[in-house]
N, CA, C and O atoms as a DFTB+ gen file, in Angstrom:
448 C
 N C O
     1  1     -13.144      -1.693      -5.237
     2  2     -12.694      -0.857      -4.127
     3  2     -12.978       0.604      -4.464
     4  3     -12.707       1.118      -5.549
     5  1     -13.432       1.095      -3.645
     6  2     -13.728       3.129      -3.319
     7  2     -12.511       3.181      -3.972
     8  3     -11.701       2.272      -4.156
     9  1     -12.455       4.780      -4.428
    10  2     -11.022       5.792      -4.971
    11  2     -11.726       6.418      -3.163
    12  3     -12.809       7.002      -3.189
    13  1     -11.107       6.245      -1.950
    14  2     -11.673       7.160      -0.686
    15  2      -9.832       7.628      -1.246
    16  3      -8.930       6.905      -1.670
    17  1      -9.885       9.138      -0.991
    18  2      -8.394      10.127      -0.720
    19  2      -8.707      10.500       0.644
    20  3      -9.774      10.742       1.208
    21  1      -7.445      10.486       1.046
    22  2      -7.169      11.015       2.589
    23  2      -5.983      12.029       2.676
    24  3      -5.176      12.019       1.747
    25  1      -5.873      12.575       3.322
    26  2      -5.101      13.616       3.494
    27  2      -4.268      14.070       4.764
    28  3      -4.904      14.384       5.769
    29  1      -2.992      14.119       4.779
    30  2      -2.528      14.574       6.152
    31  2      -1.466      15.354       5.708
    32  3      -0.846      15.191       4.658
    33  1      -1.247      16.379       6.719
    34  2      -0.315      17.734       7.050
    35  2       0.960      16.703       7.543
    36  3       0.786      15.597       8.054
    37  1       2.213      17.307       7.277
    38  2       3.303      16.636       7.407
    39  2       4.490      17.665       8.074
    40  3       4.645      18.568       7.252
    41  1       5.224      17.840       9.034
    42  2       5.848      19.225       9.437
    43  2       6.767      18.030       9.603
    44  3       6.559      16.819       9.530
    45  1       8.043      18.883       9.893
    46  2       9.411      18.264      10.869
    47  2       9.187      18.205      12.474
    48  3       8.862      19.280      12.977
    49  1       9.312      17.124      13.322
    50  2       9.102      16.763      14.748
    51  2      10.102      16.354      14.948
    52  3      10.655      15.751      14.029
    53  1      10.737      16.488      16.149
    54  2      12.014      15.711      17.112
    55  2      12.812      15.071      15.902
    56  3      13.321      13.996      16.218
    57  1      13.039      15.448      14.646
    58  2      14.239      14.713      13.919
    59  2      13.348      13.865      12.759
    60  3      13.718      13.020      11.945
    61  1      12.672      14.162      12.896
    62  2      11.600      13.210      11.427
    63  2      10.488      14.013      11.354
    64  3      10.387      15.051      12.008
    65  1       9.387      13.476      10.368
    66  2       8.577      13.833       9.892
    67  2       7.461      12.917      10.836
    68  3       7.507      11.809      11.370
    69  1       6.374      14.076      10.732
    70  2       5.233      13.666      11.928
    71  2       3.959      14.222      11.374
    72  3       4.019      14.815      10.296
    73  1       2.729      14.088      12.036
    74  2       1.522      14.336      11.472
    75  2       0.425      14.477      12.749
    76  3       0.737      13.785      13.718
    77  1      -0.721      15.211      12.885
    78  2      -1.708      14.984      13.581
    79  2      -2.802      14.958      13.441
    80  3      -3.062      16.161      13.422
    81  1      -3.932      14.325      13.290
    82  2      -4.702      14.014      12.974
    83  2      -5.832      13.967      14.351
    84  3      -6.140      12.844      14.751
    85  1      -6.264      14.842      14.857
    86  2      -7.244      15.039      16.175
    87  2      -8.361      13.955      15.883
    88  3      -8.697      13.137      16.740
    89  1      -8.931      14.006      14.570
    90  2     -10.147      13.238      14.001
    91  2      -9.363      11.482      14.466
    92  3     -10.033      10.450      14.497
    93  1      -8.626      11.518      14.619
    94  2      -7.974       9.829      14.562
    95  2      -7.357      10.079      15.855
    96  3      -6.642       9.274      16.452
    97  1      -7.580      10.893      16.133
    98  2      -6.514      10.718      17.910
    99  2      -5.410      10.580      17.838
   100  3      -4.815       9.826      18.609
   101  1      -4.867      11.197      16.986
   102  2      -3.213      11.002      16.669
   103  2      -2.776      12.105      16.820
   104  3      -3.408      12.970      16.214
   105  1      -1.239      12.713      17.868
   106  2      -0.486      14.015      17.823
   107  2       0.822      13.507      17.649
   108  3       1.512      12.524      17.919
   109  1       0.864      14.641      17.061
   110  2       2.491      14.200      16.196
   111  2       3.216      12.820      16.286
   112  3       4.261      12.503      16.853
   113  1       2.464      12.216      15.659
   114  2       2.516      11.004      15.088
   115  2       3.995      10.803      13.927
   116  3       3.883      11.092      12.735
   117  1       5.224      10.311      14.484
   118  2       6.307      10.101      13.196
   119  2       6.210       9.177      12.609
   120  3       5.695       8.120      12.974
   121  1       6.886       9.530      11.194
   122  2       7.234       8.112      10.321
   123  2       8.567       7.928      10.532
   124  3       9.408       8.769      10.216
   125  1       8.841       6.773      11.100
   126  2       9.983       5.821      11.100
   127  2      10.809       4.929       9.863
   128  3      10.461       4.655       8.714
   129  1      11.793       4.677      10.474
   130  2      12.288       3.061       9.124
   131  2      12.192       3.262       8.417
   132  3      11.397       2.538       7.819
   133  1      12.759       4.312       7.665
   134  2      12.902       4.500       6.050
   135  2      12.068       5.190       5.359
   136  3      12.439       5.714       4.309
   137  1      10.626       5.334       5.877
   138  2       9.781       6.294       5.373
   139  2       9.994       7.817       5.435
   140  3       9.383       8.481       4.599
   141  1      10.770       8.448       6.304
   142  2      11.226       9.681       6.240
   143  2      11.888      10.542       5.243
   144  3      11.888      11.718       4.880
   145  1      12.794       8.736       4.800
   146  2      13.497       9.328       3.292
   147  2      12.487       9.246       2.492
   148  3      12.283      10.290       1.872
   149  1      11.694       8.291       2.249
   150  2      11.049       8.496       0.719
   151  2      10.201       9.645       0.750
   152  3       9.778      10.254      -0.233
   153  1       9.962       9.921       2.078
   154  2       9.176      11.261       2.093
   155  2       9.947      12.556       1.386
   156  3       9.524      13.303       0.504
   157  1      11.037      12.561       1.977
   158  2      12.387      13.048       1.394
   159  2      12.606      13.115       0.150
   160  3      12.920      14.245      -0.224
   161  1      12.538      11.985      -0.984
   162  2      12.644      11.721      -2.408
   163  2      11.317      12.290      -2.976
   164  3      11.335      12.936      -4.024
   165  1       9.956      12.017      -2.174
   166  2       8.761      12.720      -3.022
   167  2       9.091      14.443      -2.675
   168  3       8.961      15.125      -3.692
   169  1       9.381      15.026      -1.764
   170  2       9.162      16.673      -1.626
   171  2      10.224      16.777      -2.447
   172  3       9.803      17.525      -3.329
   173  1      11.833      16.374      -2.831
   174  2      12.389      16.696      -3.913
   175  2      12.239      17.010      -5.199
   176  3      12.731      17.862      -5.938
   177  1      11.141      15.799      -5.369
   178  2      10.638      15.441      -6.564
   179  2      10.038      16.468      -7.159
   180  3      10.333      17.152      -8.139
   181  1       8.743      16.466      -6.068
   182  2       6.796      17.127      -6.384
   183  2       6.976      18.326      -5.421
   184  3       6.465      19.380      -5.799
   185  1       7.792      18.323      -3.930
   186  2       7.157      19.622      -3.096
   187  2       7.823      20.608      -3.658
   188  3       8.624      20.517      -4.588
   189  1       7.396      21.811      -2.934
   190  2       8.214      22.799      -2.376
   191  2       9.239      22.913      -1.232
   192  3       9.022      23.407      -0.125
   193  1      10.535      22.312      -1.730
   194  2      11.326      22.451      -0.499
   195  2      11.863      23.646       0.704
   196  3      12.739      23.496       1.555
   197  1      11.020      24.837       0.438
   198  2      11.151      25.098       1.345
   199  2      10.232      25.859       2.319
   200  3      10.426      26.831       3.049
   201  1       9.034      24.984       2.045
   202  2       7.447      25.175       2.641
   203  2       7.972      24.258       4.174
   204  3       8.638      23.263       3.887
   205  1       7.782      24.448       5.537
   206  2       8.257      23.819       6.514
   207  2       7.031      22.632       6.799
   208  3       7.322      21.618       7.434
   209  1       5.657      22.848       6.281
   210  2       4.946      21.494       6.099
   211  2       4.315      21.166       4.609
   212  3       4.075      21.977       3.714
   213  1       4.179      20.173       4.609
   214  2       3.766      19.480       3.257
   215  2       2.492      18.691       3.662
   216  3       2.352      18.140       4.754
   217  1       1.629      18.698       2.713
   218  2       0.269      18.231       2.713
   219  2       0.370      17.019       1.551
   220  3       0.830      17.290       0.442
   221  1      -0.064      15.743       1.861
   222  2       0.299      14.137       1.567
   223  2      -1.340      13.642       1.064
   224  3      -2.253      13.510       1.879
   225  1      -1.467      13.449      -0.148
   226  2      -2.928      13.160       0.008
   227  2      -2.749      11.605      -0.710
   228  3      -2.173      11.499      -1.793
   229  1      -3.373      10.274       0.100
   230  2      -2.647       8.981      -0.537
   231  2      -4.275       8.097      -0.202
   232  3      -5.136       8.384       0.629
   233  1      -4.247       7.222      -0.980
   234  2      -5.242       6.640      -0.986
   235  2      -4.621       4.676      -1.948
   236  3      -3.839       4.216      -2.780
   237  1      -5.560       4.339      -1.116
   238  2      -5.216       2.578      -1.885
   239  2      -5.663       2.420      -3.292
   240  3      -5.599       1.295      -3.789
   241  1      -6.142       3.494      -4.044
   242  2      -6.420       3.116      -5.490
   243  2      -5.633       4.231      -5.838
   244  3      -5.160       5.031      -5.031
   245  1      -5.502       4.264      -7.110
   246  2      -4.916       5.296      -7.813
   247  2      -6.064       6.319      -8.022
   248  3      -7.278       6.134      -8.115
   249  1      -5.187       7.654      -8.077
   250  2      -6.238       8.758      -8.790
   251  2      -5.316       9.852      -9.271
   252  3      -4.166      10.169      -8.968
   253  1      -6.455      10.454     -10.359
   254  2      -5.341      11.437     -10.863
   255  2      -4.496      12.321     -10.236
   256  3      -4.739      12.587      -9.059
   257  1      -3.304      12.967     -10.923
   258  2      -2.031      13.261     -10.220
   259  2      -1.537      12.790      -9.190
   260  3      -0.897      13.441      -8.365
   261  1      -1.875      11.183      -9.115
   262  2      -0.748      10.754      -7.823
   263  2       0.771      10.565      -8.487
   264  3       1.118      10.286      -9.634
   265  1       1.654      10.883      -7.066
   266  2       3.131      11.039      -7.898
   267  2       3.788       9.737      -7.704
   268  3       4.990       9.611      -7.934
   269  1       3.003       8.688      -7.259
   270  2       3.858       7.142      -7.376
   271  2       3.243       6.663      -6.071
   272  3       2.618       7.316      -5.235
   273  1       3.708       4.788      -6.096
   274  2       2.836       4.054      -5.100
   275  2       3.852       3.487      -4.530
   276  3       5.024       3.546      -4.900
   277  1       3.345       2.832      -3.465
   278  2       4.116       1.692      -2.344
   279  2       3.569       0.901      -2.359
   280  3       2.350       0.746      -2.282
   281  1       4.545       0.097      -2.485
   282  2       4.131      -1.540      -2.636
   283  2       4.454      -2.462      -1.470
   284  3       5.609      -2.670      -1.099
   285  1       3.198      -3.093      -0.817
   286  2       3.437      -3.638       0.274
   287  2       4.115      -4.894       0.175
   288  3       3.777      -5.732      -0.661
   289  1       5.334      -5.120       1.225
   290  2       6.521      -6.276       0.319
   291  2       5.667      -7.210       1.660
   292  3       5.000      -8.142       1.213
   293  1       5.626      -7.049       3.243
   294  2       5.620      -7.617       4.351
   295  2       4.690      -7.270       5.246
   296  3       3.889      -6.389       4.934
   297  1       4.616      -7.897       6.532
   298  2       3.626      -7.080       7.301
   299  2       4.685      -7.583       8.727
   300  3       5.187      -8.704       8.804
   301  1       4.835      -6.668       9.599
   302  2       5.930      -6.862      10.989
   303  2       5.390      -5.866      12.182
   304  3       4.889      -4.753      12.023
   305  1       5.578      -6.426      13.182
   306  2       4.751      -5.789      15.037
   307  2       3.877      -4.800      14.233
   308  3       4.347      -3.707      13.913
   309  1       2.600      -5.159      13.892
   310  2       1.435      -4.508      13.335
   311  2       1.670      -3.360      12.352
   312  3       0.605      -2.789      12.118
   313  1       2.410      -2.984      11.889
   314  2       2.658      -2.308      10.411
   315  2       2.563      -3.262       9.249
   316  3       1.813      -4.200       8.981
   317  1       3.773      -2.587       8.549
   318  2       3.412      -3.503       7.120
   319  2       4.778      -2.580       6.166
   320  3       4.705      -1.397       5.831
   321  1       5.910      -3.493       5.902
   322  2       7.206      -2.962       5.210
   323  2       6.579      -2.488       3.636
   324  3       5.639      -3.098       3.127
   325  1       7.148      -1.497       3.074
   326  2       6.893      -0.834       1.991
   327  2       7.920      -0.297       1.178
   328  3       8.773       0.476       1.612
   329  1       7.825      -0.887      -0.581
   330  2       8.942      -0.011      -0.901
   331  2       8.449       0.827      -2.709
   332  3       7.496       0.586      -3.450
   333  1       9.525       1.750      -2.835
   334  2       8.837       2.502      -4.068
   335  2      10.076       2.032      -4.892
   336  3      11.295       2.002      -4.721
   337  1       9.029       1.617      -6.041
   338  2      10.124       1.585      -7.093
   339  2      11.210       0.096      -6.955
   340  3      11.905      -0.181      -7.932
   341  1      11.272      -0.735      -5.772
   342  2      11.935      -1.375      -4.899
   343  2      13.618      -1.255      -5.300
   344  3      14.551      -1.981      -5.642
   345  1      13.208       0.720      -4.898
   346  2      14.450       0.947      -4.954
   347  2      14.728       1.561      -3.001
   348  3      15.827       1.420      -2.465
   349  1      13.927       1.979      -2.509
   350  2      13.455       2.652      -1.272
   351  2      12.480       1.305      -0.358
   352  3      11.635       0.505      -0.758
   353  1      12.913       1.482       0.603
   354  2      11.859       0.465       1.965
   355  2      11.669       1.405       3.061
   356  3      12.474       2.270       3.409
   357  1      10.369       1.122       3.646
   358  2      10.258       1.701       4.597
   359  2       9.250       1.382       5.442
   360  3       8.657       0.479       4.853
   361  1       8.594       1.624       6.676
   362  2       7.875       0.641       7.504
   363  2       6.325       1.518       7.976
   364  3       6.368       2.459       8.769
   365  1       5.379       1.166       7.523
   366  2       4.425       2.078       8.362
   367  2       3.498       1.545       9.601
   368  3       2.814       0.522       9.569
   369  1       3.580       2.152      10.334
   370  2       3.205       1.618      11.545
   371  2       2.011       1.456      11.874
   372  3       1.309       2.098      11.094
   373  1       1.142       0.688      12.970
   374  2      -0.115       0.516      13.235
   375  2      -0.835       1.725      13.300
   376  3      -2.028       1.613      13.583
   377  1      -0.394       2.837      13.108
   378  2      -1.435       4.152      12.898
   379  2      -2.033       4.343      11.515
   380  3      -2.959       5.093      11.206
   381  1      -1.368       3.567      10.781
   382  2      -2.104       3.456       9.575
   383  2      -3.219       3.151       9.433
   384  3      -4.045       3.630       8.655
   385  1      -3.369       2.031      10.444
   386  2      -4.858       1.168      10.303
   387  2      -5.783       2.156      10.983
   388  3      -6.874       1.722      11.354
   389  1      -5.507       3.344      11.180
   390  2      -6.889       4.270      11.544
   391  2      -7.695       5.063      10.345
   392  3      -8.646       5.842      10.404
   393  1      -6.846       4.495       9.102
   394  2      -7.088       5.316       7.641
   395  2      -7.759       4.338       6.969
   396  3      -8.679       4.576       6.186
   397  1      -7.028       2.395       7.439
   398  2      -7.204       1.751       6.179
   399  2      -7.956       0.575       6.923
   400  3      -7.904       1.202       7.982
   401  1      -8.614      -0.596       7.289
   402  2      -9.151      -1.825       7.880
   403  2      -7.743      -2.608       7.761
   404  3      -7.333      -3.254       8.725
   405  1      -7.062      -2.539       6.635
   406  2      -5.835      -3.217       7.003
   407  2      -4.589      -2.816       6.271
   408  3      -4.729      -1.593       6.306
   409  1      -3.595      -3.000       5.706
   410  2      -3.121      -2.344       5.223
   411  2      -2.763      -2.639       3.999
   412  3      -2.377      -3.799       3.850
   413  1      -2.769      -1.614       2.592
   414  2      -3.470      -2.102       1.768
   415  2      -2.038      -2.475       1.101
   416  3      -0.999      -2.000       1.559
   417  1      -2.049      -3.264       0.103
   418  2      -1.485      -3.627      -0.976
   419  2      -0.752      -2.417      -1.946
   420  3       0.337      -2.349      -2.517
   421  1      -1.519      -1.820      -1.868
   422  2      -0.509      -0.371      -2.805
   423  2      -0.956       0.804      -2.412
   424  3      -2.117       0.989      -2.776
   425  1      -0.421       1.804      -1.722
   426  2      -0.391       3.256      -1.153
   427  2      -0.022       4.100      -2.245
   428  3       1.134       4.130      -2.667
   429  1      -1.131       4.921      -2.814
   430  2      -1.234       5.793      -3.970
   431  2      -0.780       7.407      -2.778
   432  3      -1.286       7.846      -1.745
   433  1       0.413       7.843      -3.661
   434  2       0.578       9.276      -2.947
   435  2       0.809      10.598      -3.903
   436  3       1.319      10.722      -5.017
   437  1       0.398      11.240      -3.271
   438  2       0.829      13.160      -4.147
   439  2       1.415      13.662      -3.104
   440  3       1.274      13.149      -1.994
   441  1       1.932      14.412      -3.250
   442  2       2.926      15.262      -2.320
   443  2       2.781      16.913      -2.603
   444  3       3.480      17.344      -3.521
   445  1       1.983      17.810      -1.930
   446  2       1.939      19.187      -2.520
   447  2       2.462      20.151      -1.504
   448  3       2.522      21.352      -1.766
């Protein structure tokens, strides 16, 4: 498998975290179901908490300085359940599959 990195801008929207991506036809696109927090646990971790967007660069292989992975537990109404550490779950939705052909087995992320 490619090391392909991808990258998306991350701001606060209507009460969660959202993204847009024009190249994918996506506007403010949220993460739902639990992913908001772990988003939450990585900018604690790795961001700057008090930058109002964060830039997410995640890819299905590992590469250097990623700050931890998701592990795909399920797949449910075209997402796919995810948890870190399987201490955290959370759900990513069919907008994923505009990054990945399907959704992969382990989500490599950095958080800057």
């Amino acid at each position: 498998m490619s090391n392909s990195l991808m990258v998306i801008e991350i701001y606060r929207h209507c009460a969660t975290w959202a993204f847009t991506d024009p190249a994918k036809g996506l506007q403010d696109e949220p993460f739902v179901a639990g992913i908001p927090e772990i988003i939450d646990f990585f900018i604690k971790e790795y961001g700057n908490k008090t930058q109002e967007t964060h830039t997410i660069t995640f890819s299905a292989s590992d590469f250097p300085g990623s700050h931890g992975k998701l592990v795909k537990k399920e797949s449910e109404a075209g997402g796919a359940w995810y948890s870190y550490k399987d201490q955290m779950k959370g759900w990513l939705c069919p907008a994923t599959l505009h990054y990945f052909k399907e959704h992969p087995n382990e989500l490599f992320v950095k958080f800057d």
